[in-house]
C-alpha positions, 0 to 999 in steps of 0.5 A: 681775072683771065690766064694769059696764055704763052705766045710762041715768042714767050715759049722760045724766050724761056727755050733759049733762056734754059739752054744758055742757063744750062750752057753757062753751068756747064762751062762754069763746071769746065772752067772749075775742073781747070781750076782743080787741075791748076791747083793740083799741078802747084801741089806736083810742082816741088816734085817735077822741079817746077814743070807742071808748075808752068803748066798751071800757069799756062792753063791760067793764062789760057782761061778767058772770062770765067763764068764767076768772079771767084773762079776768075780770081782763082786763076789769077792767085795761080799766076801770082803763085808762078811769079813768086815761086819763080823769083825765089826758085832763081834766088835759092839755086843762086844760093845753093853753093850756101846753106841758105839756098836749101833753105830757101827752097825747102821753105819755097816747096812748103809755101807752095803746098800750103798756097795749093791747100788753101786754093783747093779747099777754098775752090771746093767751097766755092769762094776766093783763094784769099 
């Protein structure tokens, strides 16, 4: 049997393979770090009346086609926090005039952390927040 030896076009395929394999890493650790800084803005949220919590939603709506299914859901459970977190915000300052609405929102920034907890232990391993 005789060794074939690489020709230049094989020599730039495995080139430009390594480089868009390095590539697609590094913004896969990108959108991870965003990932992290959404989740950690949903655990800030109850302490800044909501504010860095339509940050987090932003940076979810910004990220565009994650490198993986799972970061990709990831931001998709940070948009689907917003939306709740939003509607039951509204119906517990509707009710604060009655005992009910602190409830309510005390309950509110307990989900909050518990959802963040969840999607920052699942993001470090590396799976779907659900």
């Amino acid at each position: 049997m005789t060794r074939r030896s690489l020709s230049v076009s094989d020599n730039y395929r495995a080139i430009v393979a390594s480089f868009l394999f390095h590539r697609m890493r590094r913004c896969e650790s990108s959108v991870k770090s965003s990932a992290y800084v959404s989740w950690t803005m949903v655990v800030l949220a109850p302490f800044t009346a909501g504010v860095t919590l339509v940050l987090a939603w932003l940076i979810a709506c910004l990220a565009k086609n994650p490198a993986t299914p799972w970061l990709a859901e990831h931001f998709a459970a940070v948009r689907v926090v917003f939306w709740w977190s939003l509607f039951w915000a509204v119906v517990g300052y509707i009710l604060t005039m009655l005992i009910v609405g602190w409830l309510i929102l005390a309950t509110l920034s307990i989900w909050l952390w518990y959802r963040a907890a969840m999607g920052l232990k699942r993001l470090n391993e590396q799976r779907a927040p659900y």
